[in-house]
N, C-alpha and C positions, 0 to 999 in steps of 0.2 A: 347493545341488544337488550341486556338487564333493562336501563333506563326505559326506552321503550316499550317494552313489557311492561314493565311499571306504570307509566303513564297511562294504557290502554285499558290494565286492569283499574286503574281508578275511575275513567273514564264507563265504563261500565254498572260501577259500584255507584257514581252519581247520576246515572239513567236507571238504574236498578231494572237491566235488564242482562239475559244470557242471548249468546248467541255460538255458534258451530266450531269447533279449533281450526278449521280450516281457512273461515272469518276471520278469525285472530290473526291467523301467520302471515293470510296475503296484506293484512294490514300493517304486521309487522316489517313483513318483506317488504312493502313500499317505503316505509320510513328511515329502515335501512339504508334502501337504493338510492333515498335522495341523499341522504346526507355521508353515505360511505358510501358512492359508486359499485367499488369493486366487490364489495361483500354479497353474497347471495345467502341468507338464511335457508335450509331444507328444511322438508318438514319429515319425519321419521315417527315409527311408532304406531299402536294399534289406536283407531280413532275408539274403540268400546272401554279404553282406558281411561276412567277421569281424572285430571291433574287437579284445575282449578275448578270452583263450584260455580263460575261464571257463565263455564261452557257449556256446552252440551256438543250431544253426536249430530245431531240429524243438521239437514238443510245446508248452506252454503251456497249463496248466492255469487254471479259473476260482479268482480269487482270493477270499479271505473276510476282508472289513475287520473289524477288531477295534476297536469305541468300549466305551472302560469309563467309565460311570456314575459319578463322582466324589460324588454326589449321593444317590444311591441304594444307590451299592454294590455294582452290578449289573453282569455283563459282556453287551453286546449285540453279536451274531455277523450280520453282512452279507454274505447272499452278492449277487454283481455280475452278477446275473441275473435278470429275472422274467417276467411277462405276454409282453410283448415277444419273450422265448428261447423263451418255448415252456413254462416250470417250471412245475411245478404241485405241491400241496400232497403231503407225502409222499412227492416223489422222495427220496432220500438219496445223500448223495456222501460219498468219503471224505477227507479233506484232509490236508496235512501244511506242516511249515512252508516258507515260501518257498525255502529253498537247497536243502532236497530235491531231487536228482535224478529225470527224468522219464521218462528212456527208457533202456535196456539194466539191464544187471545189476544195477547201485548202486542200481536202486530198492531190490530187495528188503532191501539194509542199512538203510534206513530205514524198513522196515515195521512194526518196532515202537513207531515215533512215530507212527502213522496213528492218527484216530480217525472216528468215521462220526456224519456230522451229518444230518439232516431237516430239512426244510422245511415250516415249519410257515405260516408267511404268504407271499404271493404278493402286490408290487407291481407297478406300471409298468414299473422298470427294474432294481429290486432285489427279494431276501426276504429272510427272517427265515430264521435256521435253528436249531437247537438240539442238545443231546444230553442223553440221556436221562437221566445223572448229574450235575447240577449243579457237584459237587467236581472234575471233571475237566475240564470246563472252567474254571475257578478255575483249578488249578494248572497248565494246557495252555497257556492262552491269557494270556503275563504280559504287566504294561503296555506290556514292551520290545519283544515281537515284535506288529506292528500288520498284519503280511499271511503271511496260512494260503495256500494255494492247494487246489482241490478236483477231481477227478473225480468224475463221475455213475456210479455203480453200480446204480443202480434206478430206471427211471421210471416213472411213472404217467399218464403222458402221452397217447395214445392206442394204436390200434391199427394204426397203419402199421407196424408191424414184426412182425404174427403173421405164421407160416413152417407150412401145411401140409405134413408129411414124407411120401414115397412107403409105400404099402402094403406095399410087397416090399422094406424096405429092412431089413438084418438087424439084429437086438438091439443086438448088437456097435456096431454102427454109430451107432444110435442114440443108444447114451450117450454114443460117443467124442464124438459133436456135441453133443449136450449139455450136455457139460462144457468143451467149445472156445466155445460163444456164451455160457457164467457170463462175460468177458468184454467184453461188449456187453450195453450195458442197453437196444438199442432192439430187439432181438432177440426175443420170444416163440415158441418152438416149440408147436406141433399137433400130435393125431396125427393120422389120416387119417382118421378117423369122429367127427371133433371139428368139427362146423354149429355153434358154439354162437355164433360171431361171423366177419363179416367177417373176411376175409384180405388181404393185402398182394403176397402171394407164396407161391409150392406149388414144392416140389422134384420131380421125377419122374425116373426111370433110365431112359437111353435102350438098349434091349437092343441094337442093332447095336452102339454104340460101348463100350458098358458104361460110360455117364461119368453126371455127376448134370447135369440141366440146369433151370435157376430159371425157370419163369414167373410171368408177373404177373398180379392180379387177372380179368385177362378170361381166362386162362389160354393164351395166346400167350407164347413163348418171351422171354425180358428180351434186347432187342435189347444185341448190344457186352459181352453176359456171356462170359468164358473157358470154352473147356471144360475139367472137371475129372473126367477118368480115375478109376474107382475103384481101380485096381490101386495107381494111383499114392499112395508113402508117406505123404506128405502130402495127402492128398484129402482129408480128412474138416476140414481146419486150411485147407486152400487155402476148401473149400465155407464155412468159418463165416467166413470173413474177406469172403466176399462178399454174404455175407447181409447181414452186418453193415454194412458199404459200403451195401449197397442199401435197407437198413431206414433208415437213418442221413440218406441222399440225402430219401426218401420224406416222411419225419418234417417236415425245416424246406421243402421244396418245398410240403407240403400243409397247411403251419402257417396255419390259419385267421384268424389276429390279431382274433379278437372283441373285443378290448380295446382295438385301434384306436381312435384318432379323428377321424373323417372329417373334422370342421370341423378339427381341426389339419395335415390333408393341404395345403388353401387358403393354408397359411402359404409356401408354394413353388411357383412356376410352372417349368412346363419346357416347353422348347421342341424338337424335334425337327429339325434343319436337314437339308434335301438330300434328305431320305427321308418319302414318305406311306406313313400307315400303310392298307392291303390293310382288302378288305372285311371278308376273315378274321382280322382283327386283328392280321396280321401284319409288320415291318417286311422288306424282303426288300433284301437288300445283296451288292453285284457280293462277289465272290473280292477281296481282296486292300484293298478299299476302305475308309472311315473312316466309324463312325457316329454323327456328332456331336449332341451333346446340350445344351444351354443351360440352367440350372440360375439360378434368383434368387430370392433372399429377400424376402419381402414383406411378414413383420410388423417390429417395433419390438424383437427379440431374437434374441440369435445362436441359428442349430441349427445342428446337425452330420447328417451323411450319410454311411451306408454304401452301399456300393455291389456288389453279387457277381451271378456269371450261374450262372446253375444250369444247367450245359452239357450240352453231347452226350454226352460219356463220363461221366457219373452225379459228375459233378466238379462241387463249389461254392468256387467262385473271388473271393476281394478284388479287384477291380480295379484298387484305387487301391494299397493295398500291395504289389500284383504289379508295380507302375511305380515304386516307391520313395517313393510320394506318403502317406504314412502311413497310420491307419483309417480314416481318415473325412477328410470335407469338413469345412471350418468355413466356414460365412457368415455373412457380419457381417449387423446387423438394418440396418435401412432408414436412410438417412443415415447409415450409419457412414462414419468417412473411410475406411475399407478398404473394399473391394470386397464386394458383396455378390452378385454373380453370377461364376457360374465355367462354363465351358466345357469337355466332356467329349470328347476323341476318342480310339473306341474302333476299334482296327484288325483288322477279320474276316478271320481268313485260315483256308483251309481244307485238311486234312493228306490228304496219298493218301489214308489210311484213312477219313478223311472222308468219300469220295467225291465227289461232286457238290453236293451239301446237306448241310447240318447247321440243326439246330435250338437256338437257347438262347434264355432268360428270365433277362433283368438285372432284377432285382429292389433297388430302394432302399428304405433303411430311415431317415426320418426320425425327428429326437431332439432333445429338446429340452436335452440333459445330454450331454457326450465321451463317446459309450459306440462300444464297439468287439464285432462278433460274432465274433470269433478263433475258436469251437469250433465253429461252425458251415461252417467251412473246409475241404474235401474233397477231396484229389487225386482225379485222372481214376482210372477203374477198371481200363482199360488199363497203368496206368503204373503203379499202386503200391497193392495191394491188401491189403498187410501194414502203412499203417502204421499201425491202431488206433484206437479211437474215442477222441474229445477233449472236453472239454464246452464250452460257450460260457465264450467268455470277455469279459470287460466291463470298460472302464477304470475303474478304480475312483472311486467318487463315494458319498460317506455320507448321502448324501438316500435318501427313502422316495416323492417326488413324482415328477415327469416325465409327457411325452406323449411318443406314436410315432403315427406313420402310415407307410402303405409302397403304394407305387407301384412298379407292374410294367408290362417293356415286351418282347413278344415277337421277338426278329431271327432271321431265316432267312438263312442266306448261302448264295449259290449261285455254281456254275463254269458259268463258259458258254462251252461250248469251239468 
């Protein structure tokens, strides 16, 4: 592990570029995998903590394991994502190699090593992906580099992100946004006499204020959206960055998991301590209180557990990384000597802005493989609107199998003054 570490930070240090610790570890973790099967590196710890001066916090992109065919001859392309994420066949991302930088200017020096790969298969918890020159992948992908990293450029996913545009909104305008969400693949623009499919969300201009305001499918104004001024220079790059956010929220909140497996859900009981759950299905928790949760494994093999709340401010949050407790849960299978139940206390507090109530859904995502959803990860919309779509990210694992099931649990917190 030392060694490797070592390598990656010099490897680094001769691109003279940083990039996310999260970058590092799946890169690490592949290197491991290949050459120590059985070992699985975690990753632990608060990401706002700097180790090395290489890293940084933000961005992480999905990785693309690289296994070459000794046998066949053949190089086969893994991307750390599938059924599960949300992928679907024909999205395309575009990838580069792991020390690639991920955010600010130094991307663009490396944009002539980018290449754009498809998804051609759709697993449980990974795909396949390809490009459409055989020889470039040959001479792209050598034995020595074993982790690509990837962004989503193009989904095919559903329609949670069509964007009806206002009728009165001028040409001009038009394109500038147009060309501001080629940036966001969960994005599709409308025009106004465009019925041809459900919508997600309609922009319309508010004449008193002269600003753009987003609502959503019932056509009610998207509660906790900014307003955004047309005068203002940046208005057309403020409005795609929130579409973008809200298409983005929409996408994994209304991700249907048909691929789920129910009987694999029974492999985990939870228990709910101190709080019944409401007729309305809702857990309701004082201001400032703990909403504990009792978690145990019931079959005969470890899973792991993610854990995020798809919040009040259009924010999807890791729980467990947000406490330095890494991606996921591991619980041992039944009779292990380690522990195979773990205990959740989650603490509701609620902001002025909050008001009196806020609403979220902790959504867990059971697995039967260390898989981690990093791109599914969302600052509040309030807080930070600028920092750009990410794709899912997945600790890497060269399997084609696995299950997932996912349990959701509604909490209401309220001030009672």
């Amino acid at each position: 592990m030392s060694y490797f570490l070592e390598c990656a930070l010099q490897d680094l240090a001769k691109h003279r570029t940083r990039i996310p610790y999260r970058s590092l570890h799946q890169h690490l973790r592949n290197l491991v995998r290949k050459y120590s099967p059985k070992q699985t590196p975690m990753f632990y710890g608060m990401l706002q903590e700097p180790f090395f001066k290489e890293l940084q916090n933000d961005g992480g992109l999905l990785p693309v394991t690289i296994h070459h065919d000794q046998v066949n001859g053949v190089t086969i392309l893994t991307l750390e994502a599938g059924k599960a994420h949300g992928v679907a066949i024909g999205d395309e991302y575009e990838a580069v190699p792991f020390y690639a930088p991920e955010t600010g200017e130094a991307v663009k020096e490396f944009s002539d090593q980018a290449i754009t790969l498809r998804v051609v298969e759709v697993y449980t918890l990974t795909s396949s992906v390809c490009h459409q020159d055989e020889s470039v992948v040959t001479s792209r992908f050598s034995a020595k580099t074993v982790t690509w990293k990837a962004r989503l450029v193009r989904s095919c996913c559903s329609n949670e992100g069509l964007v009806r545009l206002p009728q009165d909104m001028e040409e001009a305008e038009l394109s500038r946004l147009a060309k501001e969400v080629e940036d966001s693949p969960y994005v599709k623009l409308l025009s106004w006499d465009d019925r041809s499919s459900p919508i997600a969300f309609s922009v319309t201009i508010d004449g008193t204020t002269n600003s753009y305001v987003v609502h959503d499918a019932t056509g009610s104004p998207v509660t906790r959206a900014p307003m955004i001024r047309r005068g203002d220079c940046d208005a057309i790059k403020s409005l795609a960055r929130v579409l973008g956010h809200l298409a983005k929220f929409m996408l994994f909140k209304n991700l249907r998991h048909e691929e789920a497996d129910e009987g694999f859900k029974d492999s985990v009981s939870f228990e709910v301590i101190g709080h019944t759950c409401g007729e309305d299905g809702w857990y309701t928790v004082k201001h400032e209180d703990d909403w504990k949760l009792q978690i145990r494994n019931m079959s005969k093999e470890t899973l792991y557990i993610g854990i995020f709340n798809f919040g009040f401010w259009w924010e999807i949050d890791n729980l467990l990384s947000g406490q330095g407790e890494g991606e996921f849960l591991t619980l041992q299978s039944v009779g292990h000597a380690l522990e195979s139940t773990e205990s959740l206390g989650l603490e509701w507090k609620l902001d002025e802005e909050d008001g009196d109530e806020r609403e979220d859904v902790v959504r867990l995502f059971i697995t039967d493989k260390p898989t981690s959803f990093q791109g599914m990860e969302l600052s509040s919309l309030k807080a930070d609107i600028g920092r750009g779509d990410e794709s899912d990210s997945l600790v890497p694992q060269n399997v084609i199998g696995g299950r997932f099931a996912v349990r959701t649990f509604k909490v209401k917190t309220r001030r009672y003054r």
